[in-house]
TORKOL-4160 file (C-alpha; in steps of 0.2 Angstrom, whole numbers, padded with zeros to 4 digits, m for minus):
274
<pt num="1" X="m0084" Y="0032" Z="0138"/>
<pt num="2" X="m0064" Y="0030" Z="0137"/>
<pt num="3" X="m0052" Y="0035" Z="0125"/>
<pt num="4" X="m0049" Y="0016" Z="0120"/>
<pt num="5" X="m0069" Y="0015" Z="0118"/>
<pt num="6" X="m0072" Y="0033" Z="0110"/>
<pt num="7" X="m0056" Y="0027" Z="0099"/>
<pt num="8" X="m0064" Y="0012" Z="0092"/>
<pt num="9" X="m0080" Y="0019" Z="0087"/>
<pt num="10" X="m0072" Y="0033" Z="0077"/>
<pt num="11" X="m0064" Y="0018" Z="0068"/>
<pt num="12" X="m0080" Y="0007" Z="0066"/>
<pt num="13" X="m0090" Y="0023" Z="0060"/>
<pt num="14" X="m0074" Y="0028" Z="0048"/>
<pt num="15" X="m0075" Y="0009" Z="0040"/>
<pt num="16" X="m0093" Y="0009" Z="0038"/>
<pt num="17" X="m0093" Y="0026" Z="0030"/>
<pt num="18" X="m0081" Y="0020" Z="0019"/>
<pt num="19" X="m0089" Y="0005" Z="0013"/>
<pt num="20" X="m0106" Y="0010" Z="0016"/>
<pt num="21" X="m0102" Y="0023" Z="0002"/>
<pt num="22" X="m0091" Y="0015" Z="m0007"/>
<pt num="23" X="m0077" Y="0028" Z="m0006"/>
<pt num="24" X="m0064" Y="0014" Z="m0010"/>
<pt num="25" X="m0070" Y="0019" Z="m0031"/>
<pt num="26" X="m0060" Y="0035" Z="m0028"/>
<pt num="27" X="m0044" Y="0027" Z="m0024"/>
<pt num="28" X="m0045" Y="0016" Z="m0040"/>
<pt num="29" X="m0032" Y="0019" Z="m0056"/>
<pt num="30" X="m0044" Y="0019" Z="m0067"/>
<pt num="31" X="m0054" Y="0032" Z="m0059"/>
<pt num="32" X="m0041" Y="0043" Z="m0056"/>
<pt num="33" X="m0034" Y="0042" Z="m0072"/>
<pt num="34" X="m0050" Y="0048" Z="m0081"/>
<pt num="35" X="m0054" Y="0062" Z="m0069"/>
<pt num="36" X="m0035" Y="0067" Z="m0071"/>
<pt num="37" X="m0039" Y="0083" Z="m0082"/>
<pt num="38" X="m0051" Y="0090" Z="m0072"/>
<pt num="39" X="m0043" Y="0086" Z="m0053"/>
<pt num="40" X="m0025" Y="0097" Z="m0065"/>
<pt num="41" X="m0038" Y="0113" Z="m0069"/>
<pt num="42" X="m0045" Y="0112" Z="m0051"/>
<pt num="43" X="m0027" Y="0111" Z="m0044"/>
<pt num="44" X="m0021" Y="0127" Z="m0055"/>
<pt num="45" X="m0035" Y="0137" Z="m0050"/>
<pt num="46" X="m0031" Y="0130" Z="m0029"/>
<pt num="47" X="m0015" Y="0124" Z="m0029"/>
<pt num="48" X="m0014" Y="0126" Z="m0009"/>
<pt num="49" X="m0032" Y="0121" Z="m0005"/>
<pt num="50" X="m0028" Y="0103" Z="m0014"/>
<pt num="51" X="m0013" Y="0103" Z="m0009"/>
<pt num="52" X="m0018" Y="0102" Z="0010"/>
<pt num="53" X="m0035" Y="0092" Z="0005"/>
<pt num="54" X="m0025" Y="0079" Z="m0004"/>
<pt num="55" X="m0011" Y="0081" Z="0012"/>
<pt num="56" X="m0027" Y="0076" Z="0023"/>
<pt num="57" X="m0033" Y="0062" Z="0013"/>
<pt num="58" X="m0016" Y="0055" Z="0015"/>
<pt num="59" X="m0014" Y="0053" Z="0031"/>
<pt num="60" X="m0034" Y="0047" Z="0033"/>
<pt num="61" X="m0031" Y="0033" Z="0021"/>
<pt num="62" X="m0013" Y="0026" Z="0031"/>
<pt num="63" X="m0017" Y="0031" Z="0048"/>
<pt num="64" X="m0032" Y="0019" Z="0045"/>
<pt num="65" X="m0023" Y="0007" Z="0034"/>
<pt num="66" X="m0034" Y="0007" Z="0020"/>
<pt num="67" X="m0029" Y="0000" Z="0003"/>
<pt num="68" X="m0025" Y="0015" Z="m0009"/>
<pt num="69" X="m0009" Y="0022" Z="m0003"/>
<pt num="70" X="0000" Y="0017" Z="m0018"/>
<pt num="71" X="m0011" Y="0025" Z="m0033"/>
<pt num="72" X="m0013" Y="0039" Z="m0020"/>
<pt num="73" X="0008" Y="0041" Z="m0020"/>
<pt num="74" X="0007" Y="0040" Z="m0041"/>
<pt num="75" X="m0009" Y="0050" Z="m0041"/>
<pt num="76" X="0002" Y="0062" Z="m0031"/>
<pt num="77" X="0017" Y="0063" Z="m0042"/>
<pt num="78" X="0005" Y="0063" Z="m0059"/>
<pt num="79" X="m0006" Y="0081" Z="m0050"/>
<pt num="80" X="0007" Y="0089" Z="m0042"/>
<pt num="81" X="0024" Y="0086" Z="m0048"/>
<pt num="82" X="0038" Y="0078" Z="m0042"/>
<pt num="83" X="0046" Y="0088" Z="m0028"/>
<pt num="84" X="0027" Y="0095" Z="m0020"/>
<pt num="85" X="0021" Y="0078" Z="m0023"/>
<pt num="86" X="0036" Y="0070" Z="m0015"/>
<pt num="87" X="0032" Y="0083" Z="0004"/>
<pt num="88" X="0013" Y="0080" Z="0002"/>
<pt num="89" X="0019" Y="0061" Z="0002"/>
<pt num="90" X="0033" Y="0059" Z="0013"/>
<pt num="91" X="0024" Y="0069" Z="0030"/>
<pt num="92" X="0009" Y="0063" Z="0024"/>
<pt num="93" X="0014" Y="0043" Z="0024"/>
<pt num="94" X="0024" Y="0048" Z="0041"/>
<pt num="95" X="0010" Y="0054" Z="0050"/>
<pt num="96" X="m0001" Y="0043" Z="0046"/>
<pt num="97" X="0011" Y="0029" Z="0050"/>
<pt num="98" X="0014" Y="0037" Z="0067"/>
<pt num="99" X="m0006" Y="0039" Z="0070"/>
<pt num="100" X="m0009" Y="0018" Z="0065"/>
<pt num="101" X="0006" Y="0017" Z="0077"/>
<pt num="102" X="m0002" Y="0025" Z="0089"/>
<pt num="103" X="m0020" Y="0016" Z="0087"/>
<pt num="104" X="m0013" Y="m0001" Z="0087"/>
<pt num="105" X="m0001" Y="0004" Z="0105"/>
<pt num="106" X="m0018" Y="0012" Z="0113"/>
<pt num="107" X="m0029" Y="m0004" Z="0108"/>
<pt num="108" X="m0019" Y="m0018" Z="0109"/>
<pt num="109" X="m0003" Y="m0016" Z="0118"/>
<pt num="110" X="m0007" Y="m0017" Z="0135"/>
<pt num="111" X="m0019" Y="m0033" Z="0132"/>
<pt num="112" X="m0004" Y="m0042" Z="0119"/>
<pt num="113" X="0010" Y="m0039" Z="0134"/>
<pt num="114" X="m0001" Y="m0045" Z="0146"/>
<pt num="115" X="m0007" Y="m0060" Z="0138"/>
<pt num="116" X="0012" Y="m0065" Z="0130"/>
<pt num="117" X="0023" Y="m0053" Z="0139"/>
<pt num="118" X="0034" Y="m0070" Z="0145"/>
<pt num="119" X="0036" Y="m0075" Z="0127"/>
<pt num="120" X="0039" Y="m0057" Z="0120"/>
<pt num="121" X="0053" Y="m0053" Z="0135"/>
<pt num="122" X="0069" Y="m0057" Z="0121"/>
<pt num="123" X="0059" Y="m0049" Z="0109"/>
<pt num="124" X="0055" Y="m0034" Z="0119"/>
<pt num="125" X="0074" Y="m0034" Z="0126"/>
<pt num="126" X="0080" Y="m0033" Z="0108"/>
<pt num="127" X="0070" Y="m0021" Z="0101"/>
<pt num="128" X="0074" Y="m0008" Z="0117"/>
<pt num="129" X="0091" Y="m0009" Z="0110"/>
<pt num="130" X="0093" Y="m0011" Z="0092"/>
<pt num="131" X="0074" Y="m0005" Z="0088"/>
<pt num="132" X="0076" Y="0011" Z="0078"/>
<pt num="133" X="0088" Y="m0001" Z="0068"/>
<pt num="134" X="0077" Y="m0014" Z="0065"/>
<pt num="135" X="0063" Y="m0003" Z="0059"/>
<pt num="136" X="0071" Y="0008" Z="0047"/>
<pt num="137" X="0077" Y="m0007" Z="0039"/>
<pt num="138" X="0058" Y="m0014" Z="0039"/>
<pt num="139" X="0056" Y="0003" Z="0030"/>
<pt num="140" X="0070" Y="0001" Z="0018"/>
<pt num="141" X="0066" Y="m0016" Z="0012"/>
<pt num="142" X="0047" Y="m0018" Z="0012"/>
<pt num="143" X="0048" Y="m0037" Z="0018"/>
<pt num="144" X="0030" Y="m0036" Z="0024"/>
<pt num="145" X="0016" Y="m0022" Z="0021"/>
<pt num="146" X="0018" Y="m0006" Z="0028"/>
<pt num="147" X="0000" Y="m0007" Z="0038"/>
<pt num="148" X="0006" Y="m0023" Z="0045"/>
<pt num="149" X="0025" Y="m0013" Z="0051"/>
<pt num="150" X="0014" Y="0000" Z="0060"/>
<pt num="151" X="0002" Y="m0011" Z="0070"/>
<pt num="152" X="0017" Y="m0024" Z="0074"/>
<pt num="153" X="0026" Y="m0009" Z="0080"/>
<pt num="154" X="0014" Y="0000" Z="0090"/>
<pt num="155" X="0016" Y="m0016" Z="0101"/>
<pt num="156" X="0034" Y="m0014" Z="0105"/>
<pt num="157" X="0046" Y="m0003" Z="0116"/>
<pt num="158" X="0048" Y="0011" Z="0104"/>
<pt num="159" X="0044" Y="0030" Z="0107"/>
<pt num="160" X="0032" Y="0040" Z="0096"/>
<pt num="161" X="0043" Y="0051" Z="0091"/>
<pt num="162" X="0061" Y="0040" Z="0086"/>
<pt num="163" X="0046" Y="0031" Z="0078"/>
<pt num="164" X="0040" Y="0043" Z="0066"/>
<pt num="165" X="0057" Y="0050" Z="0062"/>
<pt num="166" X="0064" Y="0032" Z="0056"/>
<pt num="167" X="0050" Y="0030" Z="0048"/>
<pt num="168" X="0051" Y="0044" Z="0036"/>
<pt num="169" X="0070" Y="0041" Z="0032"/>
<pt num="170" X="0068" Y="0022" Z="0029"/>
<pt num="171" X="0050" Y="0028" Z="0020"/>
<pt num="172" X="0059" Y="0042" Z="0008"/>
<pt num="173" X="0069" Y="0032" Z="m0005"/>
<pt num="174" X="0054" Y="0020" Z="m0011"/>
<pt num="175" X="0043" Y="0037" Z="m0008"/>
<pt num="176" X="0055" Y="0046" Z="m0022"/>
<pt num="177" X="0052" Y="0030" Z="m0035"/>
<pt num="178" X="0034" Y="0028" Z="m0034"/>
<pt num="179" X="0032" Y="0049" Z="m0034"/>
<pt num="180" X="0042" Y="0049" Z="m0051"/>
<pt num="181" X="0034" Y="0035" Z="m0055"/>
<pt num="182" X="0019" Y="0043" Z="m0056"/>
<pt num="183" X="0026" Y="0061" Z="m0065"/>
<pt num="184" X="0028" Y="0051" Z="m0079"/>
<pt num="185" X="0012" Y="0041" Z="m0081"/>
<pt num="186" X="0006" Y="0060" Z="m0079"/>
<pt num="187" X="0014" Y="0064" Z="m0095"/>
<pt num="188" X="0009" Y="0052" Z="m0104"/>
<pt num="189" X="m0003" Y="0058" Z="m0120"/>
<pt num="190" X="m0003" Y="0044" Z="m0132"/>
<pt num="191" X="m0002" Y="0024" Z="m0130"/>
<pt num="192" X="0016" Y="0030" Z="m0140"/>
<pt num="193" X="0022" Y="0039" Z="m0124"/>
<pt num="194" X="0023" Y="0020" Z="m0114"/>
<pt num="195" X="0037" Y="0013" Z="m0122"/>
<pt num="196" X="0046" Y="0032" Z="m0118"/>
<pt num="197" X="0064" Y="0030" Z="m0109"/>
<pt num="198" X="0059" Y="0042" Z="m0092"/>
<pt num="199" X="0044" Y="0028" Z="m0090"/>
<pt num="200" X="0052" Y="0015" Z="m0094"/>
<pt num="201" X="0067" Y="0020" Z="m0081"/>
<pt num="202" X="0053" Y="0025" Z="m0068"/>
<pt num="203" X="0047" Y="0006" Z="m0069"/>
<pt num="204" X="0062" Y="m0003" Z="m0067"/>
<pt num="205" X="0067" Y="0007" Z="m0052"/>
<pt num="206" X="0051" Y="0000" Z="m0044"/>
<pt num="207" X="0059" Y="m0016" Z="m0046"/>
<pt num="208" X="0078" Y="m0015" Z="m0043"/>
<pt num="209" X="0073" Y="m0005" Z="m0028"/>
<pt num="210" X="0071" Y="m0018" Z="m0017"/>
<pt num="211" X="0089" Y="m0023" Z="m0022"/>
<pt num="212" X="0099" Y="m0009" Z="m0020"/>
<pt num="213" X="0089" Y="m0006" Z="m0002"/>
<pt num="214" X="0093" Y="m0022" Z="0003"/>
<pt num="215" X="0111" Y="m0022" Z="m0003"/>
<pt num="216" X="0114" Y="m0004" Z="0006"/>
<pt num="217" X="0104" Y="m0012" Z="0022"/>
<pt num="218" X="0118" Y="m0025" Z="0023"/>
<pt num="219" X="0132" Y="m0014" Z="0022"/>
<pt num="220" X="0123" Y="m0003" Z="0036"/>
<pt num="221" X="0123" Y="m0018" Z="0046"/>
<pt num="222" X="0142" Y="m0025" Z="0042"/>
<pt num="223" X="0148" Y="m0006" Z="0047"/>
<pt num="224" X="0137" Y="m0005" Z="0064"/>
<pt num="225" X="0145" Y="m0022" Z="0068"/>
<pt num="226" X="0162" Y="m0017" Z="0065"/>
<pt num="227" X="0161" Y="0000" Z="0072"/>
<pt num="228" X="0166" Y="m0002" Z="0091"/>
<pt num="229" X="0185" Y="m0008" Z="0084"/>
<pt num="230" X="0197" Y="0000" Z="0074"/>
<pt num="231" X="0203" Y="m0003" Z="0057"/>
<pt num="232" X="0219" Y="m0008" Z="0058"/>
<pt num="233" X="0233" Y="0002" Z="0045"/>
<pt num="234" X="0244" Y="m0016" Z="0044"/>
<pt num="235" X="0240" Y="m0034" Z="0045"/>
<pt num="236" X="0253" Y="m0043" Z="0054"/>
<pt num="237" X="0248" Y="m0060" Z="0043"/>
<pt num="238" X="0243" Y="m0064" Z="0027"/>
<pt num="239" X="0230" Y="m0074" Z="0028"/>
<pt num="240" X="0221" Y="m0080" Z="0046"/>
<pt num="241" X="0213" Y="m0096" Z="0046"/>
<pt num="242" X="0198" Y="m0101" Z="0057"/>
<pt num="243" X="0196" Y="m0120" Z="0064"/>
<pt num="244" X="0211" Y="m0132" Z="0064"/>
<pt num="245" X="0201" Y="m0144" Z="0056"/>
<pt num="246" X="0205" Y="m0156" Z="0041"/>
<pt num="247" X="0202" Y="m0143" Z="0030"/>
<pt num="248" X="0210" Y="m0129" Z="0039"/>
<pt num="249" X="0225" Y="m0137" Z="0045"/>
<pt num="250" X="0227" Y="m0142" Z="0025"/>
<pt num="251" X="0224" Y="m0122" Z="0019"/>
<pt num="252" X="0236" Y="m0115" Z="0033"/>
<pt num="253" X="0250" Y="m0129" Z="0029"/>
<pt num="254" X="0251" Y="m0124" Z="0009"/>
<pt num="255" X="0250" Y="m0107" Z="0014"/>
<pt num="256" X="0265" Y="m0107" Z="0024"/>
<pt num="257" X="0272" Y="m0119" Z="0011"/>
<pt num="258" X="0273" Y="m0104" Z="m0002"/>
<pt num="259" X="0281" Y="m0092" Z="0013"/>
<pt num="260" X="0264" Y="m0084" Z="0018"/>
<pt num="261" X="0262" Y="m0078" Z="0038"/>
<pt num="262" X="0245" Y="m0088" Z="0043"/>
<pt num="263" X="0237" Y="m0086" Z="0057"/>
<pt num="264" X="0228" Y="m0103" Z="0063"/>
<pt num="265" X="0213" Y="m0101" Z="0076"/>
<pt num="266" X="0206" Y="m0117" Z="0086"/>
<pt num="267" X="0196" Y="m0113" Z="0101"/>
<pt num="268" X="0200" Y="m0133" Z="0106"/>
<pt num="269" X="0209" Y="m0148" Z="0100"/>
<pt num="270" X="0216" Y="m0147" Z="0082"/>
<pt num="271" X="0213" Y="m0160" Z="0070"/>
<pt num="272" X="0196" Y="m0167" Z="0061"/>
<pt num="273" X="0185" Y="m0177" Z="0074"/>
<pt num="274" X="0182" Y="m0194" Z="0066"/>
């Protein structure tokens, strides 16, 4: 038996374990919520011990992409507090990313490029160079599910290691929210303690998060584009206009009209094509 071979059947047996016993209950809200006193007195008594088995759990659920991460990440904030939950998350979420990686690169890649390698060759090319970029900001903006990000990416030119180390940057800001998130439905003690200002702060983050990620993504990406020239101290002109069509010859004329230094660019003939 091969590693591909001895890897798959760990996986089959690990999904029908899973199923097979229904374990996906334990990963439920509502479960967790109503065993919440008792998993607190058991953390007291072995804060380590559920630390590491909670740690372990983690990384299980994401290196085989099984739904749950979230009420896990809330669970998490809820037991353990903000800044324990926040390291149990962040390496554990890391790890287990690298590990789905890592499965989807020893199953699949070697068949994918074989079969598509001519189509994939731009992509392939692209992702060599500007990768680590494109994946952090995969991580930063969640535009597709993080299971499908690691089995996409275990596909492509990217080492293990620049892999895992993206992914916990790009990971850590939406880790944060959805760990404070859960600190405060951990606090909550009466239907009274919804409408409370930390909760109610902690749920909009979830939601303008998105925003600011993609808003700080593009000015990443406008600063990496502009990074190889220099930013000049002085402009020589005022105003540069680009295309000597209708419409630019129009805006550099009433420029220069009010004494304005313009700077016209036209890469061929000037004037509108009719």
């Amino acid at each position: 038996m091969n590693k591909k071979q001895l890897l798959l059947g760990i996986i089959v047996a690990a999904f029908i374990a899973w199923f097979g016993l229904d374990l996906g209950q334990y990963l439920q809200l509502s479960w967790v919520q109503g065993k919440m006193g008792e998993l607190r007195s058991w953390y007291a008594a072995n804060p380590l011990l559920a630390g590491a088995l909670y740690f372990g759990l983690y990384v299980a659920v994401t290196g085989l992409s099984i739904p749950g991460a979230a009420v896990m990440t809330l669970a998490g904030g809820a037991l353990f507090g903000f800044w324990y939950a926040l390291v149990l998350v962040s390496f554990g979420s890391s790890i287990g990313a690298t590990i789905a990686f890592l499965i989807s690169r020893t199953l699949l890649r070697d068949w994918v490029q074989q079969r598509f390698g001519q189509q994939l060759r731009p992509v392939n090319e692209g992702f060599a160079k500007d990768g680590a970029f494109y994946l952090f900001g995969l991580r930063l903006v969640p535009l597709f599910p993080f299971f499908v990000i690691n089995l996409a990416m275990g596909l492509l030119p990217i080492g293990t290691w620049r892999y895992y180390w993206v992914s916990q940057l790009g990971m850590l800001p939406a880790t944060a929210v959805y760990v404070n998130a859960g600190t405060q439905l951990g606090q909550l003690d009466s239907l009274a303690g919804i409408v409370s200002a930390p909760l109610l702060i902690s749920f909009a983050l979830l939601g303008v998060f998105p925003l600011l990620a993609r808003r700080t993504l593009n000015a990443l990406q406008n600063r990496r584009a502009l990074a190889k020239w220099d930013k000049p101290k002085s402009f020589d002109t005022n105003m540069v206009v680009i295309g000597a069509g209708s419409a630019g010859l129009v805006s550099a004329l009433i420029a220069a009209t009010v004494r304005a230094k313009v700077t016209l660019v036209e890469r061929d003939r000037m004037g509108a094509i009719v």
